[in-house]
Steps between C-alpha positions, in 0.01 A plus 500: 500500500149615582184434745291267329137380589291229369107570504197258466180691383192318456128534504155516293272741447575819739675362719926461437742473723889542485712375750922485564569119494881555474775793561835456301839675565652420137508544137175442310621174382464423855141624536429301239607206617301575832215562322562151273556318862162722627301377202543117592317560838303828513132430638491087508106450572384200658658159273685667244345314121744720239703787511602716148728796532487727199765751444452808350722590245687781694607233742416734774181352566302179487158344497438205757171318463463224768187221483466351848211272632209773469627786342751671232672794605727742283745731638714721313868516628706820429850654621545851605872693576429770790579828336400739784528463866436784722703369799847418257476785241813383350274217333327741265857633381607129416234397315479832315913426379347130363218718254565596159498877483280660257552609183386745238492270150665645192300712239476266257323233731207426284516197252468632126227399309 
């Protein structure tokens, strides 16, 4: 079980902007489903024409492009586990047990020719 968050980020040109639509106590199948539930209704303009949600093949993350009356807006919609939290350090030692540890590969890691 981790701390979950579902973020909208969005923008043209120079200007982005991310923002928490969602906060998860769960598994990441569970963030995902937030973020599936998130992508149905994230930023409705004014009468709603279409709505496509594109997921991205990590399944972490997906593409929502929305055609109202006026305007098409596209929003990218991503999960993130917290992994550091300076008021609850015991966080950072729970998601560092869920990481692979590095390793050194073996000497004869190059593919022969």
């Amino acid at each position: 079980m981790g701390n979950w968050i579902v973020v909208a980020q969005r923008g043209s040109g120079d200007s982005y902007v991310s923002e928490v639509i969602r906060r998860v106590t769960g598994t990441r199948e569970d963030a995902r489903e937030a973020m599936r539930a998130a992508s149905l209704t994230y930023h409705e303009p004014w009468r709603e024409k279409s709505r496509q949600v594109y997921r991205f093949p990590s399944g972490d993350s997906c593409l929502v492009i929305v055609r109202g009356l006026m305007a098409e807006t596209q929003s990218t919609l991503s999960i993130a586990e917290l992994v550091h939290d300076s008021a609850d350090p015991g966080i950072a030692k729970a998601a560092s047990a869920d990481e692979p540890q590095d390793r050194v590969p073996p000497m004869d890691w190059r593919p022969s020719q």
